[in-house]
Every structure is written in structure tokens, then in C-alpha cells.
N, C-alpha and C positions, 0 to 999 in steps of 0.2 A: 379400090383405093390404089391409087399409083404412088411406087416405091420411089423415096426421093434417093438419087445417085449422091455415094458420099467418094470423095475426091482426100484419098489421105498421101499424105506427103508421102516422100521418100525413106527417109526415117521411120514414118509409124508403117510403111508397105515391110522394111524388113525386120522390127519389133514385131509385128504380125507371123513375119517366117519363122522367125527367133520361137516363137508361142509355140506353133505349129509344130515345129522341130522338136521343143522342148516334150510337149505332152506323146508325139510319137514313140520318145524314146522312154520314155516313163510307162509307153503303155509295150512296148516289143521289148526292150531290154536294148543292150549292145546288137550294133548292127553294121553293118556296113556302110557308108557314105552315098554310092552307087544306087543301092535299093532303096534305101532313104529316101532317097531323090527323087526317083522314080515313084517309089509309090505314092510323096506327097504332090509330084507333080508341080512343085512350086516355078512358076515362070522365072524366065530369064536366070540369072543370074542371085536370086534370093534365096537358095538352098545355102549358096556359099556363104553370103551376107548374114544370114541370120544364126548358122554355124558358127562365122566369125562374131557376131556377135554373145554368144551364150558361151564361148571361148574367152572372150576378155573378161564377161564376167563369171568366169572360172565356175561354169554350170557345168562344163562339158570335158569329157576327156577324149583325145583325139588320138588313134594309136597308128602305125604305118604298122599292116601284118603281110607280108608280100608284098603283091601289088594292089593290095586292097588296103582302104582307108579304115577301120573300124572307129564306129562313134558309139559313148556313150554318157549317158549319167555320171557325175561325179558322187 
């Protein structure tokens, strides 16, 4: 059975990272932005997007420790 290709807008691609994001940190705790990134891998520009997003809706707390960004759960 061939998988039909689902085409999701720009909005649900970074609701998708926002998700992605969210359960990462729910499942590591506080983390770094950096490794975050990395480990999820998310293309382009959607680590930040979806970051920013769980930021407006005040899911997220975002801290400057050096030169590292730390992200976590609120």
C-alpha cells in the first residue's frame, strides 16, 4: 500500500517543532538550546520557530547562562 505524501503548511511544519520541542523537554528536563537542536535535528530554521512559538505561549522558560542558551519547561 503506497503512503499518501501529506503537504502541511508552514504554520502546522512549526506547531509540529513547537510539539517536538515541547515533549523533548518534558522528557530531559532543562537543557541547553544547542543540544536541543541537535539532538532533534529539526530542519532549517524550526528549532527556533517552534521555540518561539511555546515562548509566546508561555510554555517555555528561556534563560542566557554564559554563552549558552538554557531552555526549559515552565
Amino acid at each position: 500500500m503506497a503512503t499518501k505524501k501529506v503537504n502541511l503548511t508552514l504554520e502546522e511544519q512549526i506547531g509540529f517543532s513547537a510539539g517536538e520541542i515541547y515533549n523533548y523537554l518534558h522528557q530531559n528536563g532543562t537543557t541547553s538550546f544547542a543540544k536541543m537542536k541537535k539532538e532533534l535535528d529539526l530542519k532549517g530554521n524550526f528549532a527556533d520557530l517552534g521555540l518561539g512559538w511555546l515562548a509566546r505561549e508561555n510554555k517555555v522558560e528561556i534563560a542566557q547562562k554564559g554563552p549558552a542558551v538554557k531552555v526549559s519547561l515552565k
